[in-house]
C-alpha positions in Angstrom: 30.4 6.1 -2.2 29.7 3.1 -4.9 26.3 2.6 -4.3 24.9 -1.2 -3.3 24.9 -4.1 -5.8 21.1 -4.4 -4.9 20.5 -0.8 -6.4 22.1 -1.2 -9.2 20.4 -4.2 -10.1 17.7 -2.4 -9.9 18.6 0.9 -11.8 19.9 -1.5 -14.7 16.8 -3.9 -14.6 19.3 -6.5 -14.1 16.7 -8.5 -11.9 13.1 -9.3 -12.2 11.2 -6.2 -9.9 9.3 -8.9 -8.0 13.4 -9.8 -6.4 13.7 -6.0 -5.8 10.3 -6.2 -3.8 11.2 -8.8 -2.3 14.8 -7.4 -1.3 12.8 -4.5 0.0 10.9 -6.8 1.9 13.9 -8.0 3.9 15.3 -4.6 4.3 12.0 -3.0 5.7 12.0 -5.7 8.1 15.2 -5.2 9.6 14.9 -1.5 10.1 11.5 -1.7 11.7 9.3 -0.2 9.1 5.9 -1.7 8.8 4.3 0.6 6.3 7.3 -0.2 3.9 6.9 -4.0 4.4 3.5 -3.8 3.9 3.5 -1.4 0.8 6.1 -4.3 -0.6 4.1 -7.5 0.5 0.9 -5.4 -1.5 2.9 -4.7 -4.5 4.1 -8.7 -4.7 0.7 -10.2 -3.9 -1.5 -7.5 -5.1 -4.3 -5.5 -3.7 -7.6 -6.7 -1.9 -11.0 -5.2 -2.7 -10.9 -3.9 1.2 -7.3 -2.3 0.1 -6.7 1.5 0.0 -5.3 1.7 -3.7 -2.2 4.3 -4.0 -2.9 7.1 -6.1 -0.5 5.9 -8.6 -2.6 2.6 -9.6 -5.8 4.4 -10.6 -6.4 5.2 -14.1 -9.4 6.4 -15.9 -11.4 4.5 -18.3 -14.4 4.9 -20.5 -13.6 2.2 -23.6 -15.9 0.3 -22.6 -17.3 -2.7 -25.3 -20.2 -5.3 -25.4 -21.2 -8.5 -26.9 -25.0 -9.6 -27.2 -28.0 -8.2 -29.1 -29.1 -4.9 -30.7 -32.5 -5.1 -31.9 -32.3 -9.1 -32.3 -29.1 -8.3 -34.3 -26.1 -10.4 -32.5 -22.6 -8.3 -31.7 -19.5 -8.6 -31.1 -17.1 -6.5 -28.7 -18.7 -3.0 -30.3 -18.9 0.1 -28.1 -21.3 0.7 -25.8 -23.3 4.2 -26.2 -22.0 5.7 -23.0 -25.7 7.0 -23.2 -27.0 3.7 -22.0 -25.5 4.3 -18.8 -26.4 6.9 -15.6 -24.4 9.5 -14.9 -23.2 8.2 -11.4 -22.0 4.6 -12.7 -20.5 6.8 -15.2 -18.7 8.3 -13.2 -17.9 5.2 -10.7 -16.4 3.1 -13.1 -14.5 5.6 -14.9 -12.0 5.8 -11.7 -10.1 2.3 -12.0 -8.1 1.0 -9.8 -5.4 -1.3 -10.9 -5.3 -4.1 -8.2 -3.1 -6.6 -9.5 -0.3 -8.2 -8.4 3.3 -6.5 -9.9 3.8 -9.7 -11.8 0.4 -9.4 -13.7 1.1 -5.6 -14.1 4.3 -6.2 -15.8 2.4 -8.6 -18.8 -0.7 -6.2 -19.1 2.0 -3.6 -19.5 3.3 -5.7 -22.6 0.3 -7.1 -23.6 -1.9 -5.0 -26.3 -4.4 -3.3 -25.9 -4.0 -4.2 -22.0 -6.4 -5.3 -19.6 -10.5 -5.5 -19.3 -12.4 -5.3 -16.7 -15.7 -7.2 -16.3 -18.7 -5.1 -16.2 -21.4 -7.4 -17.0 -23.5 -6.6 -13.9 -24.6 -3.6 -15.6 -26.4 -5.5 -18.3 -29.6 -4.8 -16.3 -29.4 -1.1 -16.4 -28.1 -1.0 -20.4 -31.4 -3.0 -20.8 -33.6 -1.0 -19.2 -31.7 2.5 -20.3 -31.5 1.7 -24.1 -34.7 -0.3 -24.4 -32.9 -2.4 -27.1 -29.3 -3.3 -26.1 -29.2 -7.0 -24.6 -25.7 -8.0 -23.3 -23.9 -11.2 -22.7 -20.8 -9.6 -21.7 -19.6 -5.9 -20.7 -15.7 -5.3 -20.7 -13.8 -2.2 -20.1 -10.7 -1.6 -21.6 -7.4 -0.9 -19.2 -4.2 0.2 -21.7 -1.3 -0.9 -22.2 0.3 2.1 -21.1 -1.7 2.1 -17.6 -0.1 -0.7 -16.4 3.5 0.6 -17.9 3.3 3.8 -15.6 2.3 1.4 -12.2 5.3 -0.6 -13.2 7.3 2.4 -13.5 6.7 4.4 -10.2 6.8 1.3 -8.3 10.1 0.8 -9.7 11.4 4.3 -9.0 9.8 3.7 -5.7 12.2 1.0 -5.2 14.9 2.9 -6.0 14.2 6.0 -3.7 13.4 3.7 -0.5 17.3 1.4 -1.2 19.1 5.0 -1.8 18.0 6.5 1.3 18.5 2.9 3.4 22.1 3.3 2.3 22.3 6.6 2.9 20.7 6.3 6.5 22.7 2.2 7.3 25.4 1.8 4.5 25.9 -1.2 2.5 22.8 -2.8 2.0 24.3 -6.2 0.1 24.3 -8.3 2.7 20.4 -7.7 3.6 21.0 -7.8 7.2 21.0 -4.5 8.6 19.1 -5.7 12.2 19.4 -2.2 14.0 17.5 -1.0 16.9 13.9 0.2 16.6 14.2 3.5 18.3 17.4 4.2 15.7 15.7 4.0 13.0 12.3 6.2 13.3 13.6 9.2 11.8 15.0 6.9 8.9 11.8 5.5 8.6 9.6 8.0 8.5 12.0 10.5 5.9 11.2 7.3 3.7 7.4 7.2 3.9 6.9 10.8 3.9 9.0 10.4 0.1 7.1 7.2 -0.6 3.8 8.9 0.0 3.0 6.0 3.0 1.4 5.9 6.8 4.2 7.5 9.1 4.0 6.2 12.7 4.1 8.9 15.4 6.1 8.1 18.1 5.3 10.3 20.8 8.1 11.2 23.0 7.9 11.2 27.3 6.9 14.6 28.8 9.2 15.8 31.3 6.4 16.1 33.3 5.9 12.2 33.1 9.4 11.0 33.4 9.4 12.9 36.9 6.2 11.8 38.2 7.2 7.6 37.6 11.3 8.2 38.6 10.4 10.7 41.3 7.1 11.4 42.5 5.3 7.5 42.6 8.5 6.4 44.4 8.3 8.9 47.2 4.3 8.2 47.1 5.1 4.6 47.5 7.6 4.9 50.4 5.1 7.2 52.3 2.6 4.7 51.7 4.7 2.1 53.2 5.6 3.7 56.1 2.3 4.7 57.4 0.9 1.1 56.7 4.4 -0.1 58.2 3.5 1.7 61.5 -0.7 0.8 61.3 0.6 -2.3 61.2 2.8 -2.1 64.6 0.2 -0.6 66.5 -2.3 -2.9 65.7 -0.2 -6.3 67.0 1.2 -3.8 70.3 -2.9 -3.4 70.4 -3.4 -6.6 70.5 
């Protein structure tokens, strides 16, 4: 089967990756899948300090640099001893999360030597560590080539959600696929179990349910009727 304009476009590069997103987007929307809308609107806007960050935008980084004083003598962007630094920041700033938005990814990708991250608040501790380093400014150095590989995988992801939307709903060109919610959870969750995103369980009716609401509460509610039904006539012959 030729496969959809929209995939080629993005197999070839033929569009910018923020309209493949945003195709996505559309796409997600129509079949009912939250998570993938979601993981799209997050890849287009970026991600919020309060965001879980996907495995494949963290990086590790220890090129960190500083400008400011050694022993009265100014610097400029030199490397920091990693020595002036605990162990546990050490270790918490060397796990880096790439939060930007795919737009920004893409020029830190061809921008050299990347990306820096501002680190200045541990100016205090280098003080107080070295005895002798003052800084102005702390920056840690995100390649190049970090930024390449999020572009990358969020591209193949791209790929892998359209391919299986046209294998699951056909031609996808015409970005209105508006099928019924309850057709589309298996479709939707094969797609975030590949995509590596939340799948929604959808927990089916017992049998034991179905035939206490179409059977039992009916019968219930007829027996209750009749006996008030007949309370009812005694009381006004009562009266």
């Amino acid at each position: 089967m030729p496969k959809s304009q929209i995939i080629i476009d993005a197999v070839n590069g033929d569009v910018p990756i923020e309209k493949s997103l945003n195709r996505l987007q559309v796409l997600a929307h129509d079949v009912h899948n939250e998570e993938l809308e979601r993981w799209a609107e997050n890849e287009l806007t970026g991600y919020l300090g309060t965001d879980e960050v996907p495995d494949y935008r963290r990086t590790k980084s220890l090129n960190i640099t500083y400008s400011g004083f050694n022993l009265m003598v100014q610097v400029n962007n030199v490397p920091l001893p990693v020595g002036c630094l605990s162990s546990d920041t050490l270790d918490e700033i060397a796990d880096v999360p790439i939060r930007e938005d795919i737009l920004s990814v893409q020029k830190l990708s061809e921008a050299e030597p990347g990306g820096y991250r501002d680190l200045s608040f541990l100016a205090g501790e280098v003080l107080k560590k070295s005895g002798s380093i003052q800084c102005v400014s702390i920056r840690q150095l995100i390649p190049s080539s970090a930024y390449g590989k999020v572009l990358a995988e969020v591209n193949n992801r791209i790929i892998k959600a359209l391919m299986m939307l046209e294998d699951q709903h056909g031609k996808l060109d015409k970005l209105g696929i508006k099928v019924d919610a309850s057709k589309t959870v298996q479709g939707n969750v094969a797609i975030n179990e590949t995509l590596g995103l939340p799948v929604q369980i959808v927990e089916k009716e017992s049998w034991t349910s179905k035939v206490a609401w179409n059977i039992i509460i009916p019968i219930i509610t007829g027996i209750v009727g009749t006996v008030l039904g007949s309370l009812a006539i005694i009381c006004m012959g009562l009266g």
